[in-house]
C-alpha positions as CSV (number, residue, x, y, z in Angstrom):
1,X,0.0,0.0,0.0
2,X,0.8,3.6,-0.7
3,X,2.5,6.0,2.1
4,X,0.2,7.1,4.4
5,X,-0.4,10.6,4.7
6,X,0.9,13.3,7.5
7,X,-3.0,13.5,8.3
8,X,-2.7,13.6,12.2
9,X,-5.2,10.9,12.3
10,X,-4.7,7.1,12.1
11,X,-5.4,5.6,8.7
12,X,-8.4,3.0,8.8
13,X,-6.6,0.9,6.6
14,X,-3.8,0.6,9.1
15,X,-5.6,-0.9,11.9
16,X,-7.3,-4.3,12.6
17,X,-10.7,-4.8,12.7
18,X,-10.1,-6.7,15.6
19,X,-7.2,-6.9,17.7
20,X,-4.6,-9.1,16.5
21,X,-1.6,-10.2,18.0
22,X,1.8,-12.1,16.2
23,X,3.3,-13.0,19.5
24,X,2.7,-17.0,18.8
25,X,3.1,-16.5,15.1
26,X,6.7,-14.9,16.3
27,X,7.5,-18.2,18.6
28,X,6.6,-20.5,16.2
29,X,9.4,-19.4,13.7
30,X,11.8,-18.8,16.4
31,X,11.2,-22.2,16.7
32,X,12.1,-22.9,13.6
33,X,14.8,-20.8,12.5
34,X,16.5,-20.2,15.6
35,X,18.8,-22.9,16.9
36,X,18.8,-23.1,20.6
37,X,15.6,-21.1,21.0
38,X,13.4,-24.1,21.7
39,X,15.9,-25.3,24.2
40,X,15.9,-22.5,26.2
41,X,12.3,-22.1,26.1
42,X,11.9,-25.7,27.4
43,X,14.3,-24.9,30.4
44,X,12.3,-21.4,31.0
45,X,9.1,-23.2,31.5
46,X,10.7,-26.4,33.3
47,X,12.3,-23.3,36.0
48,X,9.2,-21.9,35.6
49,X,6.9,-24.8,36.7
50,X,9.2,-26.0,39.4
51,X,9.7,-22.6,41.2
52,X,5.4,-22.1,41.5
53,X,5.6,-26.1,42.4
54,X,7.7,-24.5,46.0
55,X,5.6,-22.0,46.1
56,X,8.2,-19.5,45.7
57,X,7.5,-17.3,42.7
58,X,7.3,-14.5,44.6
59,X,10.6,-14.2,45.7
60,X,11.1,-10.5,45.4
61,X,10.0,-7.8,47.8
62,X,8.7,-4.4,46.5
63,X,8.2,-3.1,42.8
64,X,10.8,-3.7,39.9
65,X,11.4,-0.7,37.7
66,X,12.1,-1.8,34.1
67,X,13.9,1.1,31.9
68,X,12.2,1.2,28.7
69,X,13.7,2.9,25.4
70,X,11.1,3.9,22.9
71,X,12.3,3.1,19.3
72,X,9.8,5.7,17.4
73,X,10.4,4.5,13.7
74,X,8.0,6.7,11.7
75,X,7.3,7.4,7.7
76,X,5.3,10.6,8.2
77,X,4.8,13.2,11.4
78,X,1.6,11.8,12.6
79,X,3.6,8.1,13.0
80,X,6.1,10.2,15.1
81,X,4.5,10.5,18.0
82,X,4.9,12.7,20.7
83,X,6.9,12.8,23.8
84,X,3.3,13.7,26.0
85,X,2.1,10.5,23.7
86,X,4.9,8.3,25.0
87,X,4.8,9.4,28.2
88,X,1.1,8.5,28.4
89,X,1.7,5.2,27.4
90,X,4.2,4.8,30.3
91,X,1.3,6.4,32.9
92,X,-1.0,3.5,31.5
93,X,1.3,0.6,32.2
94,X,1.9,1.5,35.6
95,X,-1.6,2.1,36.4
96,X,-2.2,-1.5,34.9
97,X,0.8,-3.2,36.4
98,X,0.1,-2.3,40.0
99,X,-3.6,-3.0,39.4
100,X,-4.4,0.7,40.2
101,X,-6.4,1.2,36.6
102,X,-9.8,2.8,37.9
103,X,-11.6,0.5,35.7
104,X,-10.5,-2.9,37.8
105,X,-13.9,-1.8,39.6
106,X,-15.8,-2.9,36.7
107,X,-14.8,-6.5,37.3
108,X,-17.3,-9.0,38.2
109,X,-17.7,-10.1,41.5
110,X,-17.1,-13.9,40.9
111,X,-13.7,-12.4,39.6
112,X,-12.6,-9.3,41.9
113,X,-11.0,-10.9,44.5
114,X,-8.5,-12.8,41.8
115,X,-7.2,-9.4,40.2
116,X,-3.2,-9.3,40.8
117,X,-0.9,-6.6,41.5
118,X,2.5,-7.8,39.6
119,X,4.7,-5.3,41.5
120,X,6.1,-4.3,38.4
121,X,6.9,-0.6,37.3
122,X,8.3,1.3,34.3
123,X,10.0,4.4,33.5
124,X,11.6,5.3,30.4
125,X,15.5,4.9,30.6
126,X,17.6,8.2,31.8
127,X,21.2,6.7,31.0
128,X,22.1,5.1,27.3
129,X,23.8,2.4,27.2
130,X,26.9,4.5,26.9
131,X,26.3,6.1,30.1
132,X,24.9,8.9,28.7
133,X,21.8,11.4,29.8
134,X,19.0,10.0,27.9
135,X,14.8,10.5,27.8
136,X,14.5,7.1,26.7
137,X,13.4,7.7,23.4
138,X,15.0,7.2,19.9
139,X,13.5,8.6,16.5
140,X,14.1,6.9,13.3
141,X,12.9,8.2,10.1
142,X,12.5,5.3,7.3
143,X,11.4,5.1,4.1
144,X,10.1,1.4,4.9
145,X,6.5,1.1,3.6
146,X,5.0,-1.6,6.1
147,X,6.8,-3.1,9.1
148,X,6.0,-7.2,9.4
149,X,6.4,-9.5,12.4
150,X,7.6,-12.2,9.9
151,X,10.7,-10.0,9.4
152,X,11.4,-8.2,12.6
153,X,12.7,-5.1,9.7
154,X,11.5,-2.9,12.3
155,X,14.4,-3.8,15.0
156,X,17.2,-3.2,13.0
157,X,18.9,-0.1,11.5
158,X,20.0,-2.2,8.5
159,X,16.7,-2.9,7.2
160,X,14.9,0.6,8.0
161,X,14.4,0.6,11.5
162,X,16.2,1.0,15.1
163,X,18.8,-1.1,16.5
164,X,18.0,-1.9,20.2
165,X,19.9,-1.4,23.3
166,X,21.2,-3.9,25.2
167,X,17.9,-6.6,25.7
168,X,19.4,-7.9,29.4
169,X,19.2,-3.9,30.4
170,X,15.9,-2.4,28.7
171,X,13.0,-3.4,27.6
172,X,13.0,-2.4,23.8
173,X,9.6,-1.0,22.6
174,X,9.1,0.0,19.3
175,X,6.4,1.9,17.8
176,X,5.4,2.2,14.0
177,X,3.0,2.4,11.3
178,X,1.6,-0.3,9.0
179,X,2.6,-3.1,11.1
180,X,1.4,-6.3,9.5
181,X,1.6,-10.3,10.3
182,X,3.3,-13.2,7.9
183,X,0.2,-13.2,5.9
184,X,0.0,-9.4,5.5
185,X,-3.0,-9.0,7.8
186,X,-2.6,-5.6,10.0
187,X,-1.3,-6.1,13.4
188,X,-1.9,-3.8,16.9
189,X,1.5,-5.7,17.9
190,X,3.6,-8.5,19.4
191,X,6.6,-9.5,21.1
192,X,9.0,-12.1,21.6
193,X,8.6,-14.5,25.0
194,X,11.8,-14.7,26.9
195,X,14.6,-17.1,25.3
196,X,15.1,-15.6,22.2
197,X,17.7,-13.7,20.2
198,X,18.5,-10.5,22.2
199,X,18.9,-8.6,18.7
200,X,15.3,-8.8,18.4
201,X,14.1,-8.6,22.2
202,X,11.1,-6.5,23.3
203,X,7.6,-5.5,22.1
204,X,6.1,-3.4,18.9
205,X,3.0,-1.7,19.1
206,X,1.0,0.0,15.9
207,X,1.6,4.2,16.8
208,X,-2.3,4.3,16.4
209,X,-2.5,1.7,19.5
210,X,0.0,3.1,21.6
211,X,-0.8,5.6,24.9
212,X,-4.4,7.3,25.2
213,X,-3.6,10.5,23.5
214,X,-2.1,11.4,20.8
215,X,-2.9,9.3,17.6
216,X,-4.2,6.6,19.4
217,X,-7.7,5.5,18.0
218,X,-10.3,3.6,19.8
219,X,-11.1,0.8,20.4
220,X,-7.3,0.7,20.9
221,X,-7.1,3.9,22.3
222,X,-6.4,3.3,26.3
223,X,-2.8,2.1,26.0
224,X,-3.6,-1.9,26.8
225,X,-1.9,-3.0,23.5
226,X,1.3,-2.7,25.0
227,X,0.0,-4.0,28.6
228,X,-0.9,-7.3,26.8
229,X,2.6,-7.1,24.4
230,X,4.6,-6.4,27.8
231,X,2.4,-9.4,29.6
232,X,3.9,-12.0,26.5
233,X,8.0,-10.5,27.1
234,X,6.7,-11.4,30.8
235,X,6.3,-15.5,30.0
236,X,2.3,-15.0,30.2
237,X,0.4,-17.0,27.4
238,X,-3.6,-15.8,25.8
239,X,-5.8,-17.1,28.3
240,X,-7.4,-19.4,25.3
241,X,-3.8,-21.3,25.3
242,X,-3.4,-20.6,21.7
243,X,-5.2,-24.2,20.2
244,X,-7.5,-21.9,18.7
245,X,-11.0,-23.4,19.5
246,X,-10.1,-26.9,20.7
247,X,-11.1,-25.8,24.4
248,X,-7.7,-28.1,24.9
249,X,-5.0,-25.1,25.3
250,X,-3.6,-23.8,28.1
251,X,-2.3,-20.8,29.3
252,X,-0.5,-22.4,32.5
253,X,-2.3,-20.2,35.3
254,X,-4.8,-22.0,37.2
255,X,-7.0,-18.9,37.9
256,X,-7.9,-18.5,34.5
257,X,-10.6,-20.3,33.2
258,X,-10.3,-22.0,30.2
259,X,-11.7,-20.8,26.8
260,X,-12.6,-22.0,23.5
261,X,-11.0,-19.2,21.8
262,X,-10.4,-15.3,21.9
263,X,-12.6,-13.1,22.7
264,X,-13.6,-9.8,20.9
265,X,-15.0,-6.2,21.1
266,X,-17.0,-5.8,24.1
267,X,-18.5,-8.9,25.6
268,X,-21.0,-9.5,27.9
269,X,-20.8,-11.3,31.3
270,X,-20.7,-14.2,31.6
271,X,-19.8,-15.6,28.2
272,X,-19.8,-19.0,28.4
273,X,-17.7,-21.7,26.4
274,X,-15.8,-25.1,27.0
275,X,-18.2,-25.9,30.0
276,X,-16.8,-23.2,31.9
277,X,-20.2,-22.4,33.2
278,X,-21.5,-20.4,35.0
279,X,-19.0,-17.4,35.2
280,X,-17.5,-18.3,31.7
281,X,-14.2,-16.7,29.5
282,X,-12.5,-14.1,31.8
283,X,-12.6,-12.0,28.7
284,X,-11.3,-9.4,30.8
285,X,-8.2,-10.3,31.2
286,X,-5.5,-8.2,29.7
287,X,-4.7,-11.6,28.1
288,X,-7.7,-11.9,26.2
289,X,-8.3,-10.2,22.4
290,X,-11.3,-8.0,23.7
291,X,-11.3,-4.2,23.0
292,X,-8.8,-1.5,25.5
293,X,-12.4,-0.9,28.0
294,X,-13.3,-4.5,28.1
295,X,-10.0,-5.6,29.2
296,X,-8.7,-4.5,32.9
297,X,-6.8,-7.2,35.0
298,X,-4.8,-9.9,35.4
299,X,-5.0,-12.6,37.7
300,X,-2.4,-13.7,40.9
301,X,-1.6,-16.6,39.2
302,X,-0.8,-14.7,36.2
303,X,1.6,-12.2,38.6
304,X,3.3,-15.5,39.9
305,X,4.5,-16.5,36.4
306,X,5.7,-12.8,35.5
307,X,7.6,-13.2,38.8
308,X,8.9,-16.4,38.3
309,X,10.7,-14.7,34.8
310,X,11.4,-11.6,36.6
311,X,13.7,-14.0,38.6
312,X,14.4,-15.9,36.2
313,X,15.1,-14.8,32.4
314,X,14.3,-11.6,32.6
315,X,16.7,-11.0,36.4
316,X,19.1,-8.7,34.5
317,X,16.4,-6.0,33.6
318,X,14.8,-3.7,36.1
319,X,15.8,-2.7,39.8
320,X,13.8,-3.7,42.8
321,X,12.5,-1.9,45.5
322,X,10.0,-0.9,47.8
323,X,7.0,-0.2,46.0
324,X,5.3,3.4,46.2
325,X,3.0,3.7,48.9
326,X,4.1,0.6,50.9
327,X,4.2,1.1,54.5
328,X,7.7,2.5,56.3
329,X,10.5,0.3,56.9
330,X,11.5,2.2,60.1
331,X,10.7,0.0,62.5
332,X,13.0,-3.6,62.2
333,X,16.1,-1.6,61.2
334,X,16.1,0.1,64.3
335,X,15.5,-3.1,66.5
336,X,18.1,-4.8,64.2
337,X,21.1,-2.9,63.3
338,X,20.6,0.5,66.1
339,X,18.9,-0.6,69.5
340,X,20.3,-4.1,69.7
341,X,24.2,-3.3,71.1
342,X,22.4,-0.2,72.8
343,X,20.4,-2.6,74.7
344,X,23.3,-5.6,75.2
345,X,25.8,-2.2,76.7
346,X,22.9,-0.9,78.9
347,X,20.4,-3.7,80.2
348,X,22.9,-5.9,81.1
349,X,24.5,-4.5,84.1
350,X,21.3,-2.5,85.2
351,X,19.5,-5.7,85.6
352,X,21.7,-7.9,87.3
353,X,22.3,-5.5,90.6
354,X,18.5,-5.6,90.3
355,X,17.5,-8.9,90.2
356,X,20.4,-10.9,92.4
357,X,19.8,-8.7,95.5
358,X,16.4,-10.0,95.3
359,X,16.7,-13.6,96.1
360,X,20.2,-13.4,97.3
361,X,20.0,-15.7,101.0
362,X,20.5,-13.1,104.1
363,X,23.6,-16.1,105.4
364,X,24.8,-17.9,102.8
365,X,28.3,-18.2,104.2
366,X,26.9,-20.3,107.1
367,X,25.3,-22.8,104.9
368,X,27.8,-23.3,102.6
369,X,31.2,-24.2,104.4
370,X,29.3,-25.9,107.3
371,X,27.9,-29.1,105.5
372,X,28.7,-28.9,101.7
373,X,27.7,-32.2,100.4
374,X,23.9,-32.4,102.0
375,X,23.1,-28.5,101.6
376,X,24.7,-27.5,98.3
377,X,22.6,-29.8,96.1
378,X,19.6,-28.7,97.3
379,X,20.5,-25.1,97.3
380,X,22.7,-24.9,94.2
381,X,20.6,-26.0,91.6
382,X,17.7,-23.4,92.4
383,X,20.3,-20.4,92.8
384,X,23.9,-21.7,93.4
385,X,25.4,-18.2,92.9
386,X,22.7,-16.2,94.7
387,X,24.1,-18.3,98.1
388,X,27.3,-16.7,97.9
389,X,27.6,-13.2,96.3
390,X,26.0,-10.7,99.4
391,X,28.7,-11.9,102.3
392,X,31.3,-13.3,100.6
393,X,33.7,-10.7,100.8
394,X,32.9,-10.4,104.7
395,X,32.9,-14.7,105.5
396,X,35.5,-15.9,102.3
397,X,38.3,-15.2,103.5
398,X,37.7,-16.4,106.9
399,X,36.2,-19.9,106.5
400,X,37.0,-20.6,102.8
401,X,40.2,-22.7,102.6
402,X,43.1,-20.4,101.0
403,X,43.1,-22.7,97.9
404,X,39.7,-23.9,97.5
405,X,40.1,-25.7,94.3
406,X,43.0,-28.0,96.5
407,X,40.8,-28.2,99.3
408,X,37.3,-29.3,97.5
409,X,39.0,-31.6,95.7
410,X,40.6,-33.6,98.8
411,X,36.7,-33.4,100.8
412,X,34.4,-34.2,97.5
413,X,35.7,-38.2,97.1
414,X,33.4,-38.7,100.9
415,X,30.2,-37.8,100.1
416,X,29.7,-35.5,97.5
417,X,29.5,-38.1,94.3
418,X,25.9,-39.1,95.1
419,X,24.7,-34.9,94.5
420,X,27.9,-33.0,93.1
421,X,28.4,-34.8,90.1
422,X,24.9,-34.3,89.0
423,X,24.7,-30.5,89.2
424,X,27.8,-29.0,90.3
425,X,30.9,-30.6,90.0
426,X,30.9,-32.5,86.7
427,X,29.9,-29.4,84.7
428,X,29.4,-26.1,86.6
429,X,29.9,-23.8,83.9
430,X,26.2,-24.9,82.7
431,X,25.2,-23.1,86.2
432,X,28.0,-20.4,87.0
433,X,28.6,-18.9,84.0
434,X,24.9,-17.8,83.7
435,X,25.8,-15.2,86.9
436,X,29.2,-15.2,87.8
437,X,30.3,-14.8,84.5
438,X,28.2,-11.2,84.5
439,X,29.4,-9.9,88.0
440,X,31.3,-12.5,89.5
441,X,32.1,-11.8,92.9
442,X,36.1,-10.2,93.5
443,X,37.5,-13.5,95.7
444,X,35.5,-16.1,93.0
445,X,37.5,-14.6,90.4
446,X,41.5,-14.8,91.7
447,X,41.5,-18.4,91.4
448,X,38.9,-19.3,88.1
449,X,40.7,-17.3,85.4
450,X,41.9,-21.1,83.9
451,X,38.7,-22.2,82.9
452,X,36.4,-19.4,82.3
453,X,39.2,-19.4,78.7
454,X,37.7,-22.7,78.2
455,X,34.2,-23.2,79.1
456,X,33.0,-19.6,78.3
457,X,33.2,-19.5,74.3
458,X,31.4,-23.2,74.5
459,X,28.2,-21.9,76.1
460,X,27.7,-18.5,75.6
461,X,27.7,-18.8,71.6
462,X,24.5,-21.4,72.3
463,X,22.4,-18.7,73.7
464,X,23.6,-15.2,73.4
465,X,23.4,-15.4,69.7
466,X,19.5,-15.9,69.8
467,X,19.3,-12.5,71.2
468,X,22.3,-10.4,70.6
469,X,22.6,-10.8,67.1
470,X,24.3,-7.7,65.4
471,X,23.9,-9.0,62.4
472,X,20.8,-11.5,61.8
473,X,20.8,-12.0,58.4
474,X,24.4,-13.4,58.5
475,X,23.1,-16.1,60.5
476,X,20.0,-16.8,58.1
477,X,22.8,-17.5,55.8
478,X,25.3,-19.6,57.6
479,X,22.4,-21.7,60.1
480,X,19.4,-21.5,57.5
481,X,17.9,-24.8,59.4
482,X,18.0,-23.6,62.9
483,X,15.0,-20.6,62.0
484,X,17.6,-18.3,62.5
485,X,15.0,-15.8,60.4
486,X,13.4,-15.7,63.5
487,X,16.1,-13.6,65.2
488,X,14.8,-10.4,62.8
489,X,11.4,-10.5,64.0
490,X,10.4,-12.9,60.7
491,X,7.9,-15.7,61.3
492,X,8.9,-18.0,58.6
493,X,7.1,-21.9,58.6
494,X,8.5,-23.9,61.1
495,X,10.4,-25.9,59.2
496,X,11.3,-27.6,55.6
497,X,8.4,-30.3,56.0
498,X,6.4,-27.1,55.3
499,X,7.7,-26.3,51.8
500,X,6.1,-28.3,49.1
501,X,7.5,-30.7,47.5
502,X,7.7,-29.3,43.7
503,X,6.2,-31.4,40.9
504,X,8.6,-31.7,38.2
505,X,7.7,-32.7,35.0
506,X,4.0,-32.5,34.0
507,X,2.3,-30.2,31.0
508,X,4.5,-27.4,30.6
509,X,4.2,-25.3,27.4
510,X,7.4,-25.1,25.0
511,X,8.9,-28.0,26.4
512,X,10.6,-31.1,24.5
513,X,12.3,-33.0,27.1
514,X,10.4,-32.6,30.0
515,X,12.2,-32.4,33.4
516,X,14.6,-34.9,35.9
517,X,11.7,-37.3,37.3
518,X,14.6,-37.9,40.1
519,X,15.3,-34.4,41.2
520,X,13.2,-35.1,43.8
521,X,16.1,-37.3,45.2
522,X,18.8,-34.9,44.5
523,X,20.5,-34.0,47.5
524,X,20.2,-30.2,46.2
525,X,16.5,-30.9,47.4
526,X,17.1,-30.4,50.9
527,X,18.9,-27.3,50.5
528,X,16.4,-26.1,48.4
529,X,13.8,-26.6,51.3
530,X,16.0,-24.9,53.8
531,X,16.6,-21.9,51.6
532,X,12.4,-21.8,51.1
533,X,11.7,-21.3,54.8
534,X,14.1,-18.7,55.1
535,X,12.8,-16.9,51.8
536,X,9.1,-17.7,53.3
537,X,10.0,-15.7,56.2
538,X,11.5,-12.4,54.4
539,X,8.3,-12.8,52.6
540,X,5.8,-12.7,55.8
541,X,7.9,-9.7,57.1
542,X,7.9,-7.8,53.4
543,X,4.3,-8.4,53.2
544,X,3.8,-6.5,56.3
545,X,6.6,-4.1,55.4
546,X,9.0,-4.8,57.7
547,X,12.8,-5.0,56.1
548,X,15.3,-2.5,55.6
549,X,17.0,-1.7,52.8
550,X,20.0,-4.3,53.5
551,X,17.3,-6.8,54.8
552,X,16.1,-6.6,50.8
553,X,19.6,-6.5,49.5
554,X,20.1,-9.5,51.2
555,X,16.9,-11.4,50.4
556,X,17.5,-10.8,46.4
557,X,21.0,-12.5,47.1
558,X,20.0,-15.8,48.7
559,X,16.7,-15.5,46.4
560,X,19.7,-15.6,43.3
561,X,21.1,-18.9,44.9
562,X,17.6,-20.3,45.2
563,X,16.9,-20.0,41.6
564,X,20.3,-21.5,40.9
565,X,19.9,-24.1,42.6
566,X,16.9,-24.7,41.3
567,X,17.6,-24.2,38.0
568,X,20.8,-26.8,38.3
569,X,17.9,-29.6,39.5
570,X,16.4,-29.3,36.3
């Protein structure tokens, strides 16, 4: 066809009837053309369907910001959109992402409480990949008289469009005019699913479909052309599963119900088809072929699988962190990293003179030397050190022996086997260290310097780290099965019974091989499950926005190891 005009308007004859989308066509001949493209995409999906098997596909806490670079490839002004046009565009995907479009309301009620919030953000890019200031958009004039998905000539400089940046840093979006599919049928757009080429990574959208202003045209003209195109470069599927009316597809979320096809314009509710009965297609979904104000959600399950590629294929784009309006993170990094060596300086010796004097005896000192083997068991056990602190300076020196380590060794062989052994002699730093080692009295101290060298690093390690962390996460790394998440106020499952076993193999979309039926043996497995309760426990405390900065730094890392690890039982 001819040119199009510098109209300002969108040209009928460049827009679908209905919405069509080259996404599948694209896989299929990646499939065919590229080599190595089908085995990735069978280890994407076999990642993919054993992290939701642990339950673990939301690994990340807070938003991730993807930089996106606008390619504007344009034959006339009107295809070369405006910067307010882009920009509007950008406005519509975060609005869509964070399920904060106004329109969710209009969902019904069978399918409200499924609508999803994928965390996800976008901005357009502010550094080039040079390192340069940048707005994040490119303009490319071309001479090119239709762009086709069978040919990607739209990505490339060499063939009349714009070479993109690097894939693994931005998400490439191009936006043209007269976009058409193999058979020469006019496109809104596609995009490529993760696992192929990076020279042709990212989404296209038709100008005439991108953003609400501008030279957007309705029924396109909401800016959910390039939600849906972003939701395929995300690992999601149509919710029809793409067998075209066999009611046999799948789309690999469980909270979508299954249909017998796409749907179109503006459906009514419920539209019933493959016995899905009686709340039918959820046409709705921003996986669906309906028009831009039919289409307003996607599910959880649909937000699990981006995740799962956010942390897996696509880990290299975007940053992460907390998302916009989530509550303060205040609170733990004071407990954790500020109050607790205030509190180990301070509490420590104001509550000891406080609580000893309390039960300390009013005459120990008679007691103790008078009849040592029938009196100390009884008393020892309950409060050994209380018995001797208050008067010992006044009666020690008097009635205790000079050497009493000498002398209680030559009087214990009498009598003192039947009760010592058990709770004083054979291990007293079980009882003394718990109060003498805090305040000791002076006289205990001149003779017990040789063993408190010995016996104090063995105990105090077994209880003072419990509460005198300075540095919790450290110990959710090296002591993962002892719940040391705990010690940072988490509340993580009790232990790695309570992870789920993931199912490996089974239907998974793209896949020729299938998975290791015996990576449920691996030893990796166990590791796996320790590394799940500690991640299920970051996740409880993000959830109610309770980790710092570092706390989130540090959950990204051991979520990286999980997904190796994972990844290496496939």
């Amino acid at each position: 066809m001819p040119p199009r005009k510098g109209t300002g308007e969108a040209q009928q004859d460049e827009m679908p009837t209905r919405r069509a989308c080259a996404t599948d066509e694209v896989h299929e001949r990646l499939l065919r053309t590229v080599s190595g493209y089908a085995e990735a995409r069978s280890e994407i999906e076999n990642r993919t369907s054993r992290v939701l098997a642990f339950g673990a596909a939301v690994l990340r806490t807070g938003c991730t910001q993807i930089p996106i670079v606008v390619h504007v490839v344009y034959r006339s002004a009107a295809e070369n959109i405006s910067d307010a046009q882009i920009q509007s565009q950008i406005e519509v995907l975060n609005a869509d992402y964070r399920a904060a479009n106004p329109d969710r309301s209009s969902a019904p009620a069978v399918f409200a409480p499924l609508i999803g919030d994928a965390r996800v953000t976008f901005k357009l890019a502010d550094v080039d990949p040079n390192g340069n200031p940048t707005n994040g958009i490119t303009r490319t004039s071309s001479s090119n008289s239709s762009f086709t998905s069978d040919t990607d000539n739209v990505k490339s400089a060499s063939t009349g469009g714009a070479d993109p940046w690097p894939a693994d840093k931005y998400l490439n979006l191009w936006t043209c005019g007269n976009l058409r599919d193999t058979s020469g049928s006019a496109l809104l757009g596609y995009a490529q699913f993760p696992g192929g080429p990076a020279a042709t990574d990212g989404v296209v959208i038709l100008h005439s479909a991108f953003g609400n202003t501008g030279t957007a045209a309705a029924p396109y003209n909401l800016g959910r052309t390039a939600t849906h195109e972003i939701g395929h470069w995300l690992n999601l599927r149509h919710i029809w599963g793409d067998d075209g009316t066999g009611c046999t597809g799948d789309d690999f979320v469980a909270d979508t119900p299954n249909a017998g096809g796409p749907n179109y314009g503006t459906p009514a509710f419920p539209h019933i088809s493959c016995n899905n009965g009686p709340n039918g297609d959820m046409f709705m979904n921003y996986m669906d072929y309906v028009d831009d104000a039919a289409m307003f959600m996607f599910t959880q399950g649909q937000v699990d699988r981006m995740q799962a590629a956010l942390d897996g294929p696509r880990s290299s784009t975007g940053v992460t962190g907390p998302c916009e309006g989530a509550k303060p993170v205040k609170e733990l990094p004071k407990e954790i990293t500020k109050e607790f060596p205030k509190e180990i300086t301070k509490e420590i010796p104001k509550e000891i003179p406080k609580d000893l004097p309390k039960d300390f005896p009013k005459d120990p000192p008679k007691d103790f030397p008078k009849d040592p083997p029938k009196d100390l068991p009884k008393d020892l056990p309950k409060d050994p050190v209380k018995d001797q602190v208050k008067d010992h300076p006044k009666d020690l020196p008097k009635d205790l022996p000079k050497d009493p380590v000498k002398d209680q060794v030559k009087d214990h062989p009498k009598d003192p086997p039947k009760d010592f052994p058990k709770d004083f002699h054979k291990d007293p730093p079980k009882d003394f260290p718990k109060d003498f080692h805090k305040d000791p009295p002076k006289d205990v101290i001149k003779e017990p310097p040789k063993d408190p060298p010995k016996e104090l690093p063995k105990d105090p390690p077994k209880e003072l780290p419990k509460d005198l962390q300075k540095d919790p996460p450290k110990d959710v790394i090296k002591e993962p099965v002892t719940d040391p998440v705990k010690g940072i106020g988490l509340d993580p499952p009790k232990g790695p019974a309570d992870v789920p076993t993931p199912v490996v193999g089974g239907p998974t979309p793209f896949v020729l091989g299938g998975g290791r039926p015996e990576a449920g043996l691996d030893p990796l497995m166990s590791i796996v499950q320790q590394l799940g309760v500690i991640l299920a426990g970051y996740s409880s405390a993000a959830a109610q926005g309770q980790l710092s900065a570092r706390d989130t730094a540090r959950w990204q890392q051991l979520s990286a190891i999980y997904a190796q690890i994972v990844a290496l039982l496939g």
